[in-house]
C-alpha angles and dihedrals in degrees: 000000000000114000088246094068092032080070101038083063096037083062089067090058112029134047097259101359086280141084096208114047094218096056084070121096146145132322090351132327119253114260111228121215099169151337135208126190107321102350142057135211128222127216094255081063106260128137126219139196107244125233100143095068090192081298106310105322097087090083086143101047121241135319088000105204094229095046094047092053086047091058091050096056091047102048096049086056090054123268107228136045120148094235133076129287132208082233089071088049086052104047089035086055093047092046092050089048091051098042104031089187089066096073094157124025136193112199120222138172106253140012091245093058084047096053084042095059093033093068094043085065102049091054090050096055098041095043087224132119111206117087120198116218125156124257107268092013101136115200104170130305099282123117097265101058099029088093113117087334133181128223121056091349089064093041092063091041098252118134096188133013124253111239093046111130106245075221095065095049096050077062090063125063117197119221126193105263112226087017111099095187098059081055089052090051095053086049096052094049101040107003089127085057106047111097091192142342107236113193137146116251084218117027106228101164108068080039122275116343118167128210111248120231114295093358095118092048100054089052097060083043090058091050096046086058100057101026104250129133129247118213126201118218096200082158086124098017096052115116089350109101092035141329093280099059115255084279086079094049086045090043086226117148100205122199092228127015127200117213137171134121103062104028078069096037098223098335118093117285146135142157149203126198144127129138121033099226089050098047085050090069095065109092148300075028089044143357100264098113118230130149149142134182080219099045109127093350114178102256104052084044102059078037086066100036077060104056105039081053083060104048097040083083100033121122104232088185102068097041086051082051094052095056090040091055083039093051096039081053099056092037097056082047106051089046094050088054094045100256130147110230137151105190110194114199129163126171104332095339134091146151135197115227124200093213126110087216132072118276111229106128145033092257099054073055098063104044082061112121099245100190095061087046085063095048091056094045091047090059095038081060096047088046094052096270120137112190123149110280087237138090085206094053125085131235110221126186125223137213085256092064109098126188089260084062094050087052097043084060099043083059093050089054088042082062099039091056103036 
């Protein structure tokens, strides 16, 4: 069946035909049957280059040879238990030596189930109710950081969620991401009632938005001063930039760190954990409730071995070379055609902005012009071209991805824009 009638069908299921609100899109979204290294193929039969990557976890490409084999081996063994496995001491062992702050982890199946529970916990040590995030900063689907959110919820122009208790957001204060100051203000005025700061080191979620210079450091700083936590959403950071998460490149030492995406692989995963003495406090060690039949199964667990084995000899470099040859590509094109375009790419990230003025906050996001964004996605689709339907997504290159790939695209915009 074509796309076009999977979705017809898929109408009569799912809100929307979808189960996720930002893989939507006019006039019907591309049905995936399969990918293989960079690219994927829909079910009409064409074949796309992939810079979705399922959102961020496909750091591998698809169907890696190594991780596939893993999964084998562990299906035909069983794949749940209800008990523990030696596979969640490994990869927990492999994540702590990568990333020294997490010193105890508690696995969980999703990010937003991590950044749920983080915060839990932070409010539970500190004995104080208001979290800080930063305006646009999006960490999962769950009440507490569904306030003024990126993602989907911006997409659809909804700041907030209906059905979000006004008493929980009276619990969550918005900062200014990338603005110290408005930090320093909130501090001044509650500091004795925020129990931590959550933001992301990269914003990925109102597309790319890099930290400027010192910005994460003054934050910890501020913490330090009035005793609350920061917590360090790397879901979508983790492993990314380099094998030690982007807290080692910004030499920040967090209480509490999210993870999730990449440390699966592409199965279900996520993870909260930092200092030893506050992760004690989560139960049966403490009284601080968390729990999930999923939680560390055995499959999205030998995913993850897999793919750290993997990364611990990847050369981050060159994947970081290939997206800044691929952004100065689309860039050089785009001006040369008149358009007015900021692209933001840092490591193996980027987005392309339709703004004639520099990206650095939530607020330069939103003032994109979304619906050119979507043209030019539209033709980049029909020109082979995957890239996530979204001005507030993020595109994200693999280790699949090869320099004929880069140019290949290059062409395509070349196209796009001629």
């Amino acid at each position: 069946m074509s796309s076009s009638v999977l979705f017809d069908e898929s109408q009569r299921y799912f809100p929307g035909g979808v189960n996720s609100p930002v893989r939507y899109y006019r006039p019907n979204p591309v049905f995936i049957k399969k990918g293989k290294g960079s690219r994927i193929f829909d079910a009409d039969g064409k074949q796309y280059i992939d810079y979705c990557l399922g959102y961020g976890p496909m750091i591998l490409g698809h169907a890696n040879e190594k991780f596939s084999e893993s999964l084998k081996a562990r299906i035909e063994d069983g794949i749940l238990f209800g008990s523990p496995t030696e596979e969640e001491n490994i990869l927990a062992s492999k994540i702590r030596e990568a990333i020294p702050s997490v010193e105890k982890m508690r696995f969980t199946n999703s990010g937003t189930e991590a950044t749920m529970h983080a915060i839990r916990l932070a409010r539970a040590h500190t004995k104080r109710k208001i979290i800080l995030k930063m305006e646009g900063g999006y960490h999962g689907a769950h009440d507490y950081s569904l306030i003024k959110a990126g993602s989907g919820s911006l997409t659809f122009g909804t700041p907030s969620s209906p059905g979000v208790p006004e008493e929980i957001s009276r619990t969550v204060v918005l900062g200014e991401y990338n603005n110290i100051d408005s930090i320093r203000k909130i501090f001044s005025e509650m500091g004795d009632q925020i129990a931590a700061v959550i933001t992301e080191p990269v914003m990925g979620n109102v597309g790319v938005v890099p930290p400027k210079e010192g910005f994460l450091q003054e934050l910890r700083e501020i913490c330090d001063r009035n005793s609350s936590l920061l917590i360090l959403d790397e879901v979508i950071t983790g492993f990314r930039f380099g094998y030690h998460g982007y807290q080692d490149l910004a030499n920040l030492k967090p209480d509490l760190t999210t993870l999730g995406k990449i440390i699966g692989g592409g199965l279900p995963i996520g993870l909260f954990g930092g200092r030893a003495d506050i992760m004690d406090e989560i139960s049966p060690s403490g009284k601080v409730y968390e729990a999930g039949t999923f939680s560390g199964n055995p499959v999205s667990v030998s995913g993850g071995i897999a793919t750290l084995d993997v990364l611990r000899n990847s050369d981050y470099s060159h994947l970081t070379g290939l997206t800044e040859k691929l952004a100065a590509g689309i860039s050089d094109i785009a001006e040369r055609a008149g358009e007015d375009v900021q692209i933001n790419q840092i490591g193996p990230m980027f987005q392309v902005f339709f703004n004639s003025r520099k990206v650095s906050k939530y607020a330069d996001a939103i003032s994109s012009n979304s619906e050119r964004f979507f043209e030019i996605f539209t033709r980049a689709l029909q020109e082979g071209i995957y890239m996530p339907p979204s001005q507030f997504e993020t595109n994200f290159l693999s280790f699949a991805h090869s320099e004929s790939d880069i140019e290949e695209t290059i062409s395509a915009f070349e196209q796009i824009w001629n």
